[in-house]
C-alpha positions as CSV (number, residue, x, y, z in Angstrom):
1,X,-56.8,23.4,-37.7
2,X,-54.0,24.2,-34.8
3,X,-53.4,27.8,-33.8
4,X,-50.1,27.3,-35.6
5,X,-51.5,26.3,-39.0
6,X,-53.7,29.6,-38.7
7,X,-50.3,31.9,-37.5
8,X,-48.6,30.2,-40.7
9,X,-51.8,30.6,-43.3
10,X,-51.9,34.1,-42.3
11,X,-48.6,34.8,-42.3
12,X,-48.1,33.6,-45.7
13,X,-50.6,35.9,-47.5
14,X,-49.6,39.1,-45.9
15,X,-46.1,38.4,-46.7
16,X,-47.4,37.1,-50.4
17,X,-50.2,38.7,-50.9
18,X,-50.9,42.5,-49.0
19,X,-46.5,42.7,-49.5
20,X,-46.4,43.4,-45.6
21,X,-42.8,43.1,-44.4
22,X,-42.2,40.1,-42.2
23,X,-40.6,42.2,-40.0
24,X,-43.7,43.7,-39.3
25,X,-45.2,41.1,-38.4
26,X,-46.0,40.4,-34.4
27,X,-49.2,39.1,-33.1
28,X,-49.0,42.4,-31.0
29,X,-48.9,44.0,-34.4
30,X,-51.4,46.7,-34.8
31,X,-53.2,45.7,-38.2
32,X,-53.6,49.4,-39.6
33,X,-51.1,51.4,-37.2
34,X,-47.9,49.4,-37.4
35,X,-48.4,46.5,-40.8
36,X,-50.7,49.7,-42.6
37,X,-53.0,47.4,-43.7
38,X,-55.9,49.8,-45.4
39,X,-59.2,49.5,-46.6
40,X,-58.6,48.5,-49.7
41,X,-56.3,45.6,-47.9
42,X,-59.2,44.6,-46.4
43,X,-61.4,43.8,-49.3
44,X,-58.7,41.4,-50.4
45,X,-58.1,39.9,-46.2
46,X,-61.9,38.9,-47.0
47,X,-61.5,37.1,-49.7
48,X,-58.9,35.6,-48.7
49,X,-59.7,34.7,-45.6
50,X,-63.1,32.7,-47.4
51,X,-60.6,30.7,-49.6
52,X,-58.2,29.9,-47.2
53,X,-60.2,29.3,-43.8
54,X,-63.4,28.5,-45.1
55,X,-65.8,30.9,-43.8
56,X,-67.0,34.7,-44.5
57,X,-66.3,37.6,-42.6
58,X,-68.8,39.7,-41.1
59,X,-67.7,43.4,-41.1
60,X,-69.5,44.3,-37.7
61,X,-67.6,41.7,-36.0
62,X,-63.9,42.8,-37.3
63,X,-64.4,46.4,-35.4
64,X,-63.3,45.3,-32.4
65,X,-60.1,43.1,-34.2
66,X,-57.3,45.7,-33.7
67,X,-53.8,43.4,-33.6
68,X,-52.8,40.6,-35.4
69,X,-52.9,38.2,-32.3
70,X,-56.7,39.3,-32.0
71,X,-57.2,38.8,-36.0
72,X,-56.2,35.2,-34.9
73,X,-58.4,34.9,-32.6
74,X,-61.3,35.6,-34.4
75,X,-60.2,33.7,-37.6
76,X,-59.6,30.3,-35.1
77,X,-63.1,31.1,-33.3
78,X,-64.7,30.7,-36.7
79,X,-63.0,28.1,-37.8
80,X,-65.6,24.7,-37.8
């Protein structure tokens, strides 16, 4: 899966899903601060995230993910 595919999958579910405004959405984006994703948004990222990209996310590992270009990161680092 290309870095592009992953912007796009991404970009479709907040949009669809968590009803960000597109707007809002910049990989410099700050996830909580400036798209106000929460924690109950995060429950549904996870799940989410398993159907769409095939793999669970640990919690422990997500501390450091502050933007969206970072949530990238980690979703294409994880990726098989």
């Amino acid at each position: 899966m290309t870095r592009t595919e992953i912007e796009e999958r991404v970009k479709a579910f907040l949009i669809d899903d968590l009803e960000i405004e597109e707007d809002k959405i910049f990989p410099e984006s700050m996830l909580k601060e400036d798209m106000g994703i929460d924690s109950l948004d995060y429950v549904d990222i996870v799940v989410i995230v398993e159907k769409n990209f095939g793999f669970k996310i640990k919690p422990q590992e997500m501390t450091n993910v502050k933007t969206l270009a970072q949530f990238y990161d980690y979703i294409e680092s994880n990726v098989a």
